[in-house]
C-alpha positions as CSV (number, residue, x, y, z in Angstrom):
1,X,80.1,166.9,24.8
2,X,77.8,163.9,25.3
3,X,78.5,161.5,28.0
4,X,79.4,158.1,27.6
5,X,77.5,154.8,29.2
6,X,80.8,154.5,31.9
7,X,80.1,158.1,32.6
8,X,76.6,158.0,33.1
9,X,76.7,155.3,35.3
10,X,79.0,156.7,37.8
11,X,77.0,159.6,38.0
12,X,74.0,157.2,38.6
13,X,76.1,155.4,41.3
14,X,77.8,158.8,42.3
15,X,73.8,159.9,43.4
16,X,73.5,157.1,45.6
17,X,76.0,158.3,48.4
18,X,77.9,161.2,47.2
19,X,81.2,158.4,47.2
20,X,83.4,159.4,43.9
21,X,85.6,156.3,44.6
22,X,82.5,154.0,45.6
23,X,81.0,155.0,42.8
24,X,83.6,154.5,39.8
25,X,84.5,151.3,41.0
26,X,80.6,150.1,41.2
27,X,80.5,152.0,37.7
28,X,82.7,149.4,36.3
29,X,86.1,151.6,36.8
30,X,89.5,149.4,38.0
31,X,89.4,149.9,42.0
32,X,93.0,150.2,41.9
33,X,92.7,153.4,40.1
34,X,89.1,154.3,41.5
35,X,90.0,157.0,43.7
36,X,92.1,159.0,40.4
37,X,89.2,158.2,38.0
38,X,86.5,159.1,41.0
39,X,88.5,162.9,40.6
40,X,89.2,162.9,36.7
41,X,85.1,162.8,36.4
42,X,83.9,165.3,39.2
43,X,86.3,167.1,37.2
44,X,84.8,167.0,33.7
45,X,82.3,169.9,33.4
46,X,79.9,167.7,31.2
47,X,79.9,165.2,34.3
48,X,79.5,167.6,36.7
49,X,76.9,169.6,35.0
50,X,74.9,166.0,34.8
51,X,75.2,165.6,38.2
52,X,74.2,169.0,38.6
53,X,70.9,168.7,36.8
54,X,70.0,165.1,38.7
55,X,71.0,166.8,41.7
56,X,68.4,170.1,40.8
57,X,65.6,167.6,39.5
58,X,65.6,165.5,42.8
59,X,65.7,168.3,45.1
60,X,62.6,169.5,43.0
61,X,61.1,166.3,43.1
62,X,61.6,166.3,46.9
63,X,60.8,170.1,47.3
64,X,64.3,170.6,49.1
65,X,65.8,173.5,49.5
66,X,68.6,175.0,50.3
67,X,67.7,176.4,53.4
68,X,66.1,173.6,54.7
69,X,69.3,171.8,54.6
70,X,71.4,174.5,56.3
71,X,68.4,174.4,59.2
72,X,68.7,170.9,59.8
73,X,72.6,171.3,60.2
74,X,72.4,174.4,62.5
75,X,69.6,172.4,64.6
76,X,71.6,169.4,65.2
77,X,74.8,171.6,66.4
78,X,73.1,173.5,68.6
79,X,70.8,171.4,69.6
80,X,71.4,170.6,73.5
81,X,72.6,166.5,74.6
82,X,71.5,166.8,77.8
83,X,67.9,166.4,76.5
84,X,68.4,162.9,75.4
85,X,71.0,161.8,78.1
86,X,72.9,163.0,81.7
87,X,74.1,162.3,84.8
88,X,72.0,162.9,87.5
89,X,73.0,163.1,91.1
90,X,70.0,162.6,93.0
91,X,69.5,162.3,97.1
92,X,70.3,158.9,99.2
93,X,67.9,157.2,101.7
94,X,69.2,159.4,104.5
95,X,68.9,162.7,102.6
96,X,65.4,163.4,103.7
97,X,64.8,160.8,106.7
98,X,63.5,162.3,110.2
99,X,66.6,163.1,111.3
100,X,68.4,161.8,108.4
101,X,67.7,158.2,109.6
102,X,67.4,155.4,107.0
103,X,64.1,156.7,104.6
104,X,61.8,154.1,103.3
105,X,59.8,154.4,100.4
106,X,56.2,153.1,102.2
107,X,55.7,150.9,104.4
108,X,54.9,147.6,102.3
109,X,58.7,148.1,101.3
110,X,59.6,148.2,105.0
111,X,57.7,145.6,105.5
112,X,59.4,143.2,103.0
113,X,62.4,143.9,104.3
114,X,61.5,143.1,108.1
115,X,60.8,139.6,106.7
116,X,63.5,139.4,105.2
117,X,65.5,139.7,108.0
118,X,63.5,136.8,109.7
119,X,63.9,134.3,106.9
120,X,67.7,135.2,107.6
121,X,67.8,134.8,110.8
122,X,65.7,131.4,110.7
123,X,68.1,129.9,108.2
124,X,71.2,131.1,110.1
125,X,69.7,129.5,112.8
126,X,69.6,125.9,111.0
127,X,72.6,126.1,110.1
128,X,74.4,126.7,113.3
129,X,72.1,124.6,115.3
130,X,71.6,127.8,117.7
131,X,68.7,130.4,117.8
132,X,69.7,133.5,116.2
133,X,67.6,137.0,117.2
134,X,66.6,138.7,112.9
135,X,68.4,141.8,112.8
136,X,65.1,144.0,112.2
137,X,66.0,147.5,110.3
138,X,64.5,150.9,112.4
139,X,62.5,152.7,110.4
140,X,63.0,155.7,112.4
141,X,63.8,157.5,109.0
142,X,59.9,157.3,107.9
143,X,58.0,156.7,104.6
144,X,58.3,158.6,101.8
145,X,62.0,158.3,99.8
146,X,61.5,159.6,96.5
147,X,64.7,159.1,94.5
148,X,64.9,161.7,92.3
149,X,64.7,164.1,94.7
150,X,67.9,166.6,94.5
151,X,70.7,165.7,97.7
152,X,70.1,167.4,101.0
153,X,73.3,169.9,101.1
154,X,73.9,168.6,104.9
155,X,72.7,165.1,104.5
156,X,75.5,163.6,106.6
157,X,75.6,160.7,105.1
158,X,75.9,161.4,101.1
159,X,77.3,164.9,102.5
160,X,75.2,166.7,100.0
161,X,76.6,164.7,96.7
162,X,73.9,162.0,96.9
163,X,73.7,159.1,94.4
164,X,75.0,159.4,90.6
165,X,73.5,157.9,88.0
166,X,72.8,158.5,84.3
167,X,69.6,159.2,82.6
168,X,68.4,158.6,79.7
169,X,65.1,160.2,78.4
170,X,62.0,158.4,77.0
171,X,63.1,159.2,73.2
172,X,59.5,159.2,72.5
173,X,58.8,162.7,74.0
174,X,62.3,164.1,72.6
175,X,62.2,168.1,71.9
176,X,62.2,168.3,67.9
177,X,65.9,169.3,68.1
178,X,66.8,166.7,70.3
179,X,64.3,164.4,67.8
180,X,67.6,165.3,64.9
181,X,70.3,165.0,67.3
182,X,69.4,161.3,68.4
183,X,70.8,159.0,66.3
184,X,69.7,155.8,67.9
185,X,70.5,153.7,70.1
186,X,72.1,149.6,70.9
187,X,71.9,147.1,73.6
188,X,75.1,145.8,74.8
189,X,76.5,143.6,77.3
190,X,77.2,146.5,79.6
191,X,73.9,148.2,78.9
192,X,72.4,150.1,76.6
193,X,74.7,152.9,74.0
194,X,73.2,155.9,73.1
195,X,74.2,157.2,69.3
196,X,74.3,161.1,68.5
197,X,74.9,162.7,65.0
198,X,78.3,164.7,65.7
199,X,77.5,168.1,66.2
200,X,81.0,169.6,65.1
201,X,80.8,168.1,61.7
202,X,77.1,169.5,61.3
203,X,78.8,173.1,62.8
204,X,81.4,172.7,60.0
205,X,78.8,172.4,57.1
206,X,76.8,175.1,58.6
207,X,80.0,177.0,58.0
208,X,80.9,175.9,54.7
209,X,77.6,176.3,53.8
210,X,77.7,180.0,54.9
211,X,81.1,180.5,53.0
212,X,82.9,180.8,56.7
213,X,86.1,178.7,55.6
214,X,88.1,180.0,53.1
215,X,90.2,177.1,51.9
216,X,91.7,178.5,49.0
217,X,94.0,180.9,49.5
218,X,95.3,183.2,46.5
219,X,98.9,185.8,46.3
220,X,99.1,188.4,44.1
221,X,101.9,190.8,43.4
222,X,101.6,194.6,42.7
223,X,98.6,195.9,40.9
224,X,97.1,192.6,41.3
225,X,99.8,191.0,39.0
226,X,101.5,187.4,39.5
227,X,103.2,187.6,42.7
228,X,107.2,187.1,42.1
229,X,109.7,186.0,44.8
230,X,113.2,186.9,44.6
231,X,116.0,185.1,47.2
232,X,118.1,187.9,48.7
233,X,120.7,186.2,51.1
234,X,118.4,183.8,52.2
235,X,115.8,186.2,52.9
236,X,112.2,185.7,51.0
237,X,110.4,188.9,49.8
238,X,107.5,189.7,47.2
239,X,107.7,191.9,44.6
């Protein structure tokens, strides 16, 4: 049965994003009745045979196959989110002082702060018309804090849980799973929101894919006839 214009523009439109309901009402079709007419024509076999074909000739085209899809699904679910993004609880400044003393990170930092403290204690001075003594941080602790070092289990300070914070990885050098699992990313005015395809709904076409869901289920009656039900006081039973 040959297709008319209306038809094969939806099937056209219905290409474009896979939207039956989009696509009837860009096709032209009344959008109060586009999601029944988006039905009605996935349900015409000439219409879906059409789409069929267009669907066949661009997978060619595209040299797409079926198991290339169903890879790309089972990569994104399984692939792992802590690759892209985590918390990580890492050790405080006292963690690994000498004698878990106040750790700096070298001396020029040290230093900094030492002056610090004078400019401090020079203004506070000014101000109150009195010489006050800079408060000059010990750096008993030494040199060498390195932050993402794990927590010292008896750091008595942090007590071993250290300093949380999240972390997100340079999405340049992603793993090629993690590469399909990222999704993008915004700034915002908290900070910066990390996107992620959603890894149960690429589990759930893995499984449809594989025929795992049986959504349609079917009753038949003895020697697979039509299944009859007969009310017995309120009781159900097949026959």
């Amino acid at each position: 049965m040959a297709l008319t214009a209306k038809q094969k523009l939806f099937i056209k439109e219905y290409l474009v994003d896979l939207n039956a309901t989009q696509a009837a009402i860009r096709a032209g079709y009344s959008a109060k009745t586009a999601n029944e007419q988006g039905a009605r024509l996935l349900a015409n076999v000439s219409v879906q045979a059409a789409i069929q074909v267009a669907m066949d000739k661009r997978a060619a085209k595209l040299e797409i196959t079926a198991d290339m899809v169903l890879e790309r699904w089972w990569a994104i679910a399984t692939a792992d989110p802590n690759d892209i993004i985590h918390l990580r609880r890492t050790c405080c400044r006292y963690c690994f002082g000498e004698d878990h003393s106040y750790q700096w990170t070298d001396e020029a930092e040290y230093e900094r702060a030492v002056q610090a403290a004078i400019r401090d204690a020079r203004l506070q001075s000014e101000e109150q018309g009195k010489e006050i003594q800079p408060n000059i941080p010990s750096d008993e602790g030494g040199y060498g804090f390195d932050s993402p070092e794990r927590p010292h289990p008896k750091c008595p300070n942090c007590r071993g849980e250290g300093v949380a914070g999240v972390h997100i990885e340079d999405t340049r050098h992603l793993s090629d799973k993690a590469k399909l699992l990222y999704a993008g990313l915004k700034t915002t005015a908290t900070g910066i929101e990390i996107k992620l395809h959603d890894q149960g709904k690429a589990l759930e076409n893995v499984a449809r894919h594989l025929g795992m869901f049986n959504d349609k289920v079917e009753l038949t009656g003895k020697d697979g006839g039509a299944l009859q039900v007969v009310f017995d006081g309120g009781m159900t039973k097949g026959e």
